[in-house]
C-alpha positions in Angstrom: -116.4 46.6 -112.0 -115.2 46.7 -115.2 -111.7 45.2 -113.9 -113.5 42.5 -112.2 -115.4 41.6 -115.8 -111.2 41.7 -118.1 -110.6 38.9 -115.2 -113.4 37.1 -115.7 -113.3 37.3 -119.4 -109.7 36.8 -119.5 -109.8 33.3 -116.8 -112.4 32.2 -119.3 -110.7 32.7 -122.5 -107.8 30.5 -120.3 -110.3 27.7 -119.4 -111.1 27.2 -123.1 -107.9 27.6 -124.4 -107.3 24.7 -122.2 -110.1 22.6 -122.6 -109.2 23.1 -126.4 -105.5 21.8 -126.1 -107.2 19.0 -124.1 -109.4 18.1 -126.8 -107.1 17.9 -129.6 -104.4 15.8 -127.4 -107.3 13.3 -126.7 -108.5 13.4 -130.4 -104.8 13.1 -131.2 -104.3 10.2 -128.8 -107.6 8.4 -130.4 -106.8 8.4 -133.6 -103.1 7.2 -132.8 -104.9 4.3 -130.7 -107.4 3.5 -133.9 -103.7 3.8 -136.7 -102.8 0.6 -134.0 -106.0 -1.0 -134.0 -106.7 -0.5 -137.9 -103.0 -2.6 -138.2 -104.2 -4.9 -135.9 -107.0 -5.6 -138.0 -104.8 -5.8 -140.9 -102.5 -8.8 -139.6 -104.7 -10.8 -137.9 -105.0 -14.1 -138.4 -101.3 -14.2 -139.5 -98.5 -17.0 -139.8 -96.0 -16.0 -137.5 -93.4 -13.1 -139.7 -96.4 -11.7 -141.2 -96.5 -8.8 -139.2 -93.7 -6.5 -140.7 -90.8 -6.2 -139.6 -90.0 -4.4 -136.2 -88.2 -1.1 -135.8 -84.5 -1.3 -135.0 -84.2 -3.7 -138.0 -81.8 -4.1 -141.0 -84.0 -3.2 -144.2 -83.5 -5.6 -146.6 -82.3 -4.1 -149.9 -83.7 -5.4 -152.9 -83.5 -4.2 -156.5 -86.6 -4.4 -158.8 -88.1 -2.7 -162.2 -89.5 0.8 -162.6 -92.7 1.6 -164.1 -90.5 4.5 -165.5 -88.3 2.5 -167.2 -84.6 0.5 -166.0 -84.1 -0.7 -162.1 -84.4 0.9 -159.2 -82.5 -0.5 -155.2 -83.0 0.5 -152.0 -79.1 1.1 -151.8 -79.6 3.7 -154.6 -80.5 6.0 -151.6 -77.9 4.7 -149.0 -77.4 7.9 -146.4 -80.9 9.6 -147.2 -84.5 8.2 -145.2 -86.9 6.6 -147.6 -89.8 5.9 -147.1 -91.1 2.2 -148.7 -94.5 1.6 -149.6 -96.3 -1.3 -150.5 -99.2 -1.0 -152.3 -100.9 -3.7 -154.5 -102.8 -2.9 -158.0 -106.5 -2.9 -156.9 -106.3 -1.3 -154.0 -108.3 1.3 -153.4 -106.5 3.1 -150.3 -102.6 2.5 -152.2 -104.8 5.0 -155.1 -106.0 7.4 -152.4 -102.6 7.7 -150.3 -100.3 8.8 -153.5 -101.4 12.5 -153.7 -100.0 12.8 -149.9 -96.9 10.7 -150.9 -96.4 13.0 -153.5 -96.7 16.1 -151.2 -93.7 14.8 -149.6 -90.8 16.8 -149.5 -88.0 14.8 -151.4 -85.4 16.4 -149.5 -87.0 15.1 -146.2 -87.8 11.7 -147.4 -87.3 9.5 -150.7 -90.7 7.8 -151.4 -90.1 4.5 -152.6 -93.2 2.4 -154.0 -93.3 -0.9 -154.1 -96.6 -2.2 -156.0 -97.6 -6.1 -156.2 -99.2 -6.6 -160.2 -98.1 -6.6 -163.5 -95.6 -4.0 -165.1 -98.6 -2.5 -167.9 -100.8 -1.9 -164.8 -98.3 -0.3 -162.7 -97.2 1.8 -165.9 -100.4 3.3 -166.3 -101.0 4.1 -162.5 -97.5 5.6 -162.3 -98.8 7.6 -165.5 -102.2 8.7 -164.4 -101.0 9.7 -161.0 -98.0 11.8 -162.7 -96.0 10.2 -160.1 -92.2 11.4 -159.3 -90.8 8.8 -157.4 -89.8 5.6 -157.7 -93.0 3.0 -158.3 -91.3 -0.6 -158.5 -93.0 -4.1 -159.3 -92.7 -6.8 -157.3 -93.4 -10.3 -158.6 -95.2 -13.0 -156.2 -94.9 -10.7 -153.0 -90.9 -11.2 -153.3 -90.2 -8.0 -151.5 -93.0 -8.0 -149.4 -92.2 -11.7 -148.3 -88.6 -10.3 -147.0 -90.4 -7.2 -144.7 -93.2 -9.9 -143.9 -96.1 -8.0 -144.6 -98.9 -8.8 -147.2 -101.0 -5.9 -146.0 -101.4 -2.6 -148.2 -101.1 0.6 -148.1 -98.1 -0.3 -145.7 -95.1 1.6 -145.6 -91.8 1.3 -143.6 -89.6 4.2 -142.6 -85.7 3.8 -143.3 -83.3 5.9 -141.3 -79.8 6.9 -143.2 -78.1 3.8 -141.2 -80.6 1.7 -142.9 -82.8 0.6 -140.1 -86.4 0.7 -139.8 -87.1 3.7 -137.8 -91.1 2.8 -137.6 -93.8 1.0 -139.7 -97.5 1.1 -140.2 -101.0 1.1 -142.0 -100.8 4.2 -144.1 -104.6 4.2 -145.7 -105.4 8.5 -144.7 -103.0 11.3 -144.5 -103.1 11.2 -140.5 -101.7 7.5 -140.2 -99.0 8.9 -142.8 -97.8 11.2 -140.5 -97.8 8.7 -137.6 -95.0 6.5 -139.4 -92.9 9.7 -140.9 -92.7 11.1 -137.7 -91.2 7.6 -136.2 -94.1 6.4 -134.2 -94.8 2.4 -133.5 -97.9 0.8 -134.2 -96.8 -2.2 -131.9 -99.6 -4.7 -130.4 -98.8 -7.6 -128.1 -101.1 -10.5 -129.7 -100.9 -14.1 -130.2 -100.3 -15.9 -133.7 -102.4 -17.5 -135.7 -101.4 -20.0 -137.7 -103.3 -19.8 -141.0 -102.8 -21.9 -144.2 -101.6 -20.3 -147.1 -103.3 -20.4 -150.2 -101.0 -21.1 -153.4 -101.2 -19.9 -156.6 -99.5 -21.4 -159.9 -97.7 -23.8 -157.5 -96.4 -21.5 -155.2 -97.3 -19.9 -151.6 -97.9 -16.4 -152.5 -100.6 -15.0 -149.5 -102.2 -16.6 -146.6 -106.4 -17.1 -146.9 -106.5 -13.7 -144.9 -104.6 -11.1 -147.6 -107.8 -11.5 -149.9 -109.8 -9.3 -147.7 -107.0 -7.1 -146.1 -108.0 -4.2 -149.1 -111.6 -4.3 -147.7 -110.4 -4.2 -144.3 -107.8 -1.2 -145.1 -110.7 0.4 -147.0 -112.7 1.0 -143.3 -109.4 2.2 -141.5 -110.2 6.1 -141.7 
């Protein structure tokens, strides 16, 4: 009898050991499928190259100010993987995202930022977040123009070759992971064309970026 209960007992504790790997691969496989809808989101409507570049990709190098002081390039880190962040000053999700950015493990991964606003605010962000990498001003979306993507918190991860391994929303901690550990948040969709709105002259952001930090605010 008591034989007969240590099998039962132990076939149980194996149907919900299971079941529980089961559950976390589908919650795993959710929230993966939500990181690609959440991008989705992001782009749409876009102008065709407004997407971010694809994996597989040459990153384009660029060289731009520090918040810390002197200039900072991509090439500075030729042979190592960075990863490049674009974040804009505003938005909410680029402020939540640097404590995890900072948890990074420098000899994993270089963390490049790459914020869109004036040098005094990025100063005093870089300050107030005690920040140890690299957090760079771009003017008028220059950079982001180049990796075609207006959309923020977005990062891209660069291999030692200096391709782009993978790219993606990076708003929580779990979407993070998603692009560090080279997944693709890829979506067949059609373009659409949207007219851009210019500012001092100049075609900075299409009418859709002004409401791409609410949208990224909702992607948890």
């Amino acid at each position: 009898m008591t034989m007969l209960v240590l099998i039962f007992c132990g076939l149980l504790l194996g149907a919900m050991l299971f079941l529980g790997f089961l559950l976390c691969g589908t919650l795993q496989a959710l929230a993966y499928l939500r990181w690609r809808l959440d991008q989705l989101e992001s782009t749409t409507p876009s102008r065709i190259g407004r997407n971010g570049l694809k994996p597989g990709k040459k990153a384009p190098d660029f060289t731009l100010p520090s918040a810390c002081g002197g200039e900072v390039a991509l090439s500075d880190f030729v042979g190592r993987k960075v990863l490049v962040v674009f974040t804009q000053t505003g938005c909410s999700p680029c402020h939540d995202i640097v404590p995890e950015l900072k948890a990074l493990d420098e000899r994993d991964v270089q963390v490049v930022v790459v914020n869109n606003g004036d040098m005094e605010s990025t100063q005093k962000w870089a300050e107030e977040a005690q920040a140890r990498f690299p957090m760079l001003v771009q003017e008028r979306f220059s950079v982001s123009r180049r990796y075609e993507v207006f959309a923020t918190p977005f990062a891209f991860l660069v291999d030692e070759k200096g391709l782009i391994a993978s790219q993606g929303i990076v708003s929580n901690k779990q979407y993070l992971g998603f692009v560090l550990s080279g997944r693709r948040a890829e979506l067949k969709k059609e373009h659409v064309e949207a007219e851009p709105i210019k500012t001092d002259g100049g075609p900075v952001e299409d009418s859709h970026h002004h409401s791409l930090s609410k949208e990224v605010v909702h992607a948890t």
